[in-house]
C-alpha positions as CSV (number, residue, x, y, z in Angstrom):
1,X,-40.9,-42.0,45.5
2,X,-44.0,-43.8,46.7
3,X,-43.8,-46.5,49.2
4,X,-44.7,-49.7,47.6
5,X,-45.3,-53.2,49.6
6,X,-46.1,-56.5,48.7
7,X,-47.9,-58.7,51.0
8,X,-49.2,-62.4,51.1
9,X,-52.2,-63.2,51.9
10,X,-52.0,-65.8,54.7
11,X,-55.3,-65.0,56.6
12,X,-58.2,-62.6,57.5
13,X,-55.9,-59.0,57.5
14,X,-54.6,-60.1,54.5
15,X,-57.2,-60.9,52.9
16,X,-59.3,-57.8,53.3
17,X,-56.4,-56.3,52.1
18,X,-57.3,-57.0,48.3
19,X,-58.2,-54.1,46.2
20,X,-61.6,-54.5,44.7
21,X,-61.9,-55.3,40.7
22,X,-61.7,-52.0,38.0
23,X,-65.0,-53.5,36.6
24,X,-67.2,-53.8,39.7
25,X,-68.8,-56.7,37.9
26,X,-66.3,-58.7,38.9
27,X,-63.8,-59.1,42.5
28,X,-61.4,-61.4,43.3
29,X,-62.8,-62.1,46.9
30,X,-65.7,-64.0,45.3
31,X,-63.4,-65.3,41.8
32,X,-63.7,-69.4,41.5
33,X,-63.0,-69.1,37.7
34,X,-59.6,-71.0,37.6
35,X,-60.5,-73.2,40.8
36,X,-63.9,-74.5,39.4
37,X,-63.6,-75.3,35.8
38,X,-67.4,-76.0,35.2
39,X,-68.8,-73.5,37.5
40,X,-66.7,-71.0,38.1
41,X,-67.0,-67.5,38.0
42,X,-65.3,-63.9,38.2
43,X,-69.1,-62.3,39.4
44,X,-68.8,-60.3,42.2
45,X,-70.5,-62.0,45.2
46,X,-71.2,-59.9,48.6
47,X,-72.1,-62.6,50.1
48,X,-69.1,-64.7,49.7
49,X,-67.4,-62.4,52.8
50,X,-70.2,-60.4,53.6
51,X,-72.5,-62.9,55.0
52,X,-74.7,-59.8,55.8
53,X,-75.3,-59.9,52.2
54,X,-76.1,-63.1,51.8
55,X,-79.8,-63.9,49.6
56,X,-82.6,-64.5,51.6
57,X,-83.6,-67.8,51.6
58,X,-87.3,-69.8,52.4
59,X,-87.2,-71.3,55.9
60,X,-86.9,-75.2,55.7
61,X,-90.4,-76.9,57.3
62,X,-89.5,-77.6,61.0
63,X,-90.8,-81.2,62.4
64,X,-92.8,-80.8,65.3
65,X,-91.4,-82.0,68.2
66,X,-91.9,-85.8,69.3
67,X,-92.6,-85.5,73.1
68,X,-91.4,-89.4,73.6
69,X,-88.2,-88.5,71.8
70,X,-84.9,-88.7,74.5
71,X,-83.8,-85.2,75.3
72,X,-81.5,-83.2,73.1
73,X,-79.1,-83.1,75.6
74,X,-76.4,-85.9,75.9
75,X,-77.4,-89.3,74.9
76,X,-80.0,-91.2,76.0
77,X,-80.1,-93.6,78.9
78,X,-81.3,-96.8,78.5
79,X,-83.4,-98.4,80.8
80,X,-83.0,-101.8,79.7
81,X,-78.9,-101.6,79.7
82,X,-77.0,-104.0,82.3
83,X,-75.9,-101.7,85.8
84,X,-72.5,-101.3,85.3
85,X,-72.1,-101.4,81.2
86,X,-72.5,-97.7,81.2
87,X,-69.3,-96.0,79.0
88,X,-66.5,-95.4,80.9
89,X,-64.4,-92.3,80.1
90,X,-61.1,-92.7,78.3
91,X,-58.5,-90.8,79.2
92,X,-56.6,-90.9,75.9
93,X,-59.7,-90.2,74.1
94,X,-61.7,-87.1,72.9
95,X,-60.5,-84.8,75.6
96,X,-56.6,-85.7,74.7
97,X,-58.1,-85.5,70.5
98,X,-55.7,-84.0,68.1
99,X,-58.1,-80.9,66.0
100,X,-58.8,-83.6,63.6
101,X,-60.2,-86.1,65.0
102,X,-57.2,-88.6,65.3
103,X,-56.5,-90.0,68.9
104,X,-53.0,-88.5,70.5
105,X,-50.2,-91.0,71.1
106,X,-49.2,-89.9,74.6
107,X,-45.7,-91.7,73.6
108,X,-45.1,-90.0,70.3
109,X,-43.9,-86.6,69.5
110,X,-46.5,-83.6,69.6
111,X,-47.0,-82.8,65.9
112,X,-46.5,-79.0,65.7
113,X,-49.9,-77.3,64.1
114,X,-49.8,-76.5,60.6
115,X,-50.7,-73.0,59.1
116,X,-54.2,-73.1,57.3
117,X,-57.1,-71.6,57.5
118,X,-60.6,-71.9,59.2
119,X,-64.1,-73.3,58.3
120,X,-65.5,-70.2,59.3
121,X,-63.3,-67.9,56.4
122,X,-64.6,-66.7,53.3
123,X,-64.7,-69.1,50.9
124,X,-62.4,-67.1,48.6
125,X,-60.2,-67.1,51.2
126,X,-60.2,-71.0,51.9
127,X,-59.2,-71.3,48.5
128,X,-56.1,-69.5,49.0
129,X,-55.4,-71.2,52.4
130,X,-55.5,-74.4,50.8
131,X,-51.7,-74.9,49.9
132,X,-50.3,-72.8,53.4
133,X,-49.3,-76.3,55.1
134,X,-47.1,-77.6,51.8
135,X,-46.5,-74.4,49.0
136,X,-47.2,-71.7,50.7
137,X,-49.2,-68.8,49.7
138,X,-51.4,-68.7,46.7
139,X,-51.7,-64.6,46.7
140,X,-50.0,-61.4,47.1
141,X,-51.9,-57.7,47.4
142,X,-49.5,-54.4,46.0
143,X,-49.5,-51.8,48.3
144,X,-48.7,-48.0,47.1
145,X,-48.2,-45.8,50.2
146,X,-49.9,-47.8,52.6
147,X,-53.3,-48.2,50.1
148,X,-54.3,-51.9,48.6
149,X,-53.6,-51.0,45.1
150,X,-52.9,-54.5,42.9
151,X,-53.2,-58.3,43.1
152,X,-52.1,-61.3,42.0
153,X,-53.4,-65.1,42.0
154,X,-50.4,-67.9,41.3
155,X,-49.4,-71.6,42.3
156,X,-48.9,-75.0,41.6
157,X,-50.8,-76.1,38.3
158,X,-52.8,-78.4,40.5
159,X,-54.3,-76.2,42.3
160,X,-56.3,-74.6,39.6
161,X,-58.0,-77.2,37.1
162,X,-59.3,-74.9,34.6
163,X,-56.0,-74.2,33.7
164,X,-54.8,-78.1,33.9
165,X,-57.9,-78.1,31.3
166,X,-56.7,-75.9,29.0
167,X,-53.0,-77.4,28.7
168,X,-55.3,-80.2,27.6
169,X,-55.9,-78.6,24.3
170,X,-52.4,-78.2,23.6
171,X,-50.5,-81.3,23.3
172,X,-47.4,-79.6,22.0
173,X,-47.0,-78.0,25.2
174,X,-44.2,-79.8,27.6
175,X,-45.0,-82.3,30.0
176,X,-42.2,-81.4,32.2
177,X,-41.1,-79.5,33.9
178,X,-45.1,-79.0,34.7
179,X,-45.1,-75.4,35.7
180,X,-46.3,-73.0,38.2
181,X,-49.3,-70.3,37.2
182,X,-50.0,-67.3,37.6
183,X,-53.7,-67.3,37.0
184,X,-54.5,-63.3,37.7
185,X,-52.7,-59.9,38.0
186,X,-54.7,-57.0,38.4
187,X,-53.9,-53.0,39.2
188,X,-56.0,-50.1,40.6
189,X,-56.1,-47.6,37.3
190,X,-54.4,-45.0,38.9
191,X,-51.6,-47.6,40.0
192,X,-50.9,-48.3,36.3
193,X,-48.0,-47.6,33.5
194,X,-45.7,-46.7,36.6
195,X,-44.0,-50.5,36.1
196,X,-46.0,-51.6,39.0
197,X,-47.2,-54.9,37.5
198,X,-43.8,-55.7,36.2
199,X,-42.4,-56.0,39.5
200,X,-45.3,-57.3,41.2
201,X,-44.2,-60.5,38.6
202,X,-40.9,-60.0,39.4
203,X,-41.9,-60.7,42.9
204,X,-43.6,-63.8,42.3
205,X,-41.2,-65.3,40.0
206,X,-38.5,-65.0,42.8
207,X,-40.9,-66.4,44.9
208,X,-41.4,-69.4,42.9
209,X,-37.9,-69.7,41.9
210,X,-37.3,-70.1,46.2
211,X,-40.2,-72.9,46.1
212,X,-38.6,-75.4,43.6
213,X,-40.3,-74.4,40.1
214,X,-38.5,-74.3,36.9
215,X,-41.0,-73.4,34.7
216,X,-44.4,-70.7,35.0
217,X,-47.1,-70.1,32.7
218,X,-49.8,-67.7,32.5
219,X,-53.1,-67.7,30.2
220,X,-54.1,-64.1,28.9
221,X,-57.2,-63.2,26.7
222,X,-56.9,-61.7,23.4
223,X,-59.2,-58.7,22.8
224,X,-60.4,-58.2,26.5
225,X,-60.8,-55.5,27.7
226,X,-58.7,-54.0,30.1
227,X,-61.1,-53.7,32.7
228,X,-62.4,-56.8,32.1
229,X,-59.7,-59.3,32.6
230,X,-56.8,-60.0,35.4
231,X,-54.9,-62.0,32.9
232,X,-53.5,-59.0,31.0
233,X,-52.1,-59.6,27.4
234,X,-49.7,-61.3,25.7
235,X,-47.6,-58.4,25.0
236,X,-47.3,-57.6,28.4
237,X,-46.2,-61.2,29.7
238,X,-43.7,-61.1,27.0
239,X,-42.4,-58.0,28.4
240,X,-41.4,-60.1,31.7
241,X,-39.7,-62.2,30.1
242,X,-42.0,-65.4,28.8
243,X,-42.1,-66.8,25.6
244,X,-45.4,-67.2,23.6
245,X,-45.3,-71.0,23.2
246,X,-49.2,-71.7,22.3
247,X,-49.9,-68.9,19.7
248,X,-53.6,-69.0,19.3
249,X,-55.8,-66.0,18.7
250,X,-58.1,-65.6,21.8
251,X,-56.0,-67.8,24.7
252,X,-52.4,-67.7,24.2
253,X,-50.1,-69.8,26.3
254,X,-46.9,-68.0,27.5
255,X,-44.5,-69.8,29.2
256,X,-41.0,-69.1,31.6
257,X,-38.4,-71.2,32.6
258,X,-36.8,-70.2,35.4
């Protein structure tokens, strides 16, 4: 039996934990598809975690240095300020600064620091790490004997507009309970028709059912190929259990209620 794990992807390790794509046209380290629904795209981007890769780009024009500018360093003094007016340093201010910004209350409770994740991440990755502090985590990775071998991209509906976009089209489809998504599952092709994918679902569904959500939809693409989607079919949805409530021929709606 093969020693199968699944993981959520909460920071760096986890993140460069996820498998790359079957087609290697497209990755889910660089995917903005359902987060941007006017720009978005499945291309694979080096550069979006490999800022080694990144495109060369022209040097902006430089302005040549004004020599009766005040020094970079610090502020400048003034010579015409009153003696005496000079700042004096707070000591409830900047040094006592919450990571924010926002001035700490020596009075009130510390505020215990909230899980998220750093400027300086991929952007892929900041994506994910946008719902940590108040859902939780917006990805899992499959593991089969210790190797990254599936994936899979859910949450809250508002977290991914393209798909609050395309419930606009359907008007039959329910208002409430709004549901959770699950925008993207994707396996390694030697991981699949082992029943992998079904319990990756199974995984997430439990995992939304523990969050508060009655209902989950997903979106798959008629006559994509396999390679070439992360949204898998219709048929195979419906083999989890949902319920093809949006029957068109190229985007189906399938929905859950848990």
């Amino acid at each position: 039996m093969p020693d199968v794990r699944i993981l959520d992807i909460r920071d760096a390790v986890g993140f460069a934990r996820i498998p790359p794509c079957a087609d290697p046209g497209f990755d889910h380290r660089s995917c903005d598809y359902w987060e941007d629904p006017d720009r978005g795209s499945k291309a694979a981007r080096l550069w979006w975690w490999d800022p080694a890769a990144a495109p060369a780009r022209a040097m902006p024009n430089t302005a040549m240095a004004n020599p009766f500018a005040p020094a970079a360093s610090g502020p400048a003094f003034n010579p015409f300020a009153t003696a005496g007016k000079r700042a004096v340093a707070n000591p409830f201010g900047d040094d006592a600064d919450d990571e924010d910004g926002t001035p700490v209350n020596p009075f009130a409770p510390r505020r215990e620091p909230r899980p998220g994740v750093g400027a300086d991440q991929p952007r892929k990755l900041q994506l994910l790490g946008r719902g940590l502090a108040v859902f939780g985590t917006y990805a899992k990775v499959l593991e089969i004997d210790g190797r990254p071998a599936g994936y899979v991209q859910f949450g809250p509906l508002s977290a991914y507009p393209r798909a609050q976009r395309l419930r606009e089209l359907y008007r039959q489809l329910p208002s409430a309970p709004l549901p959770a998504v699950i925008t993207c599952i994707a396996l390694a092709p030697a991981a699949r028709g082992a029943g992998h994918a079904s319990a990756f679902v199974a995984s997430v569904l439990d995992d939304l059912r523990g969050r508060g959500f009655s209902a989950v939809e997903a979106y798959p693409e008629r006559g994509a190929r396999t390679d070439a989607t992360s949204a898998a079919t219709p048929e195979f949805w419906v083999g989890c259990g949902f319920t093809i409530v949006v029957d068109d021929e190229r985007f189906p709606v399938l929905r859950l209620m848990l």
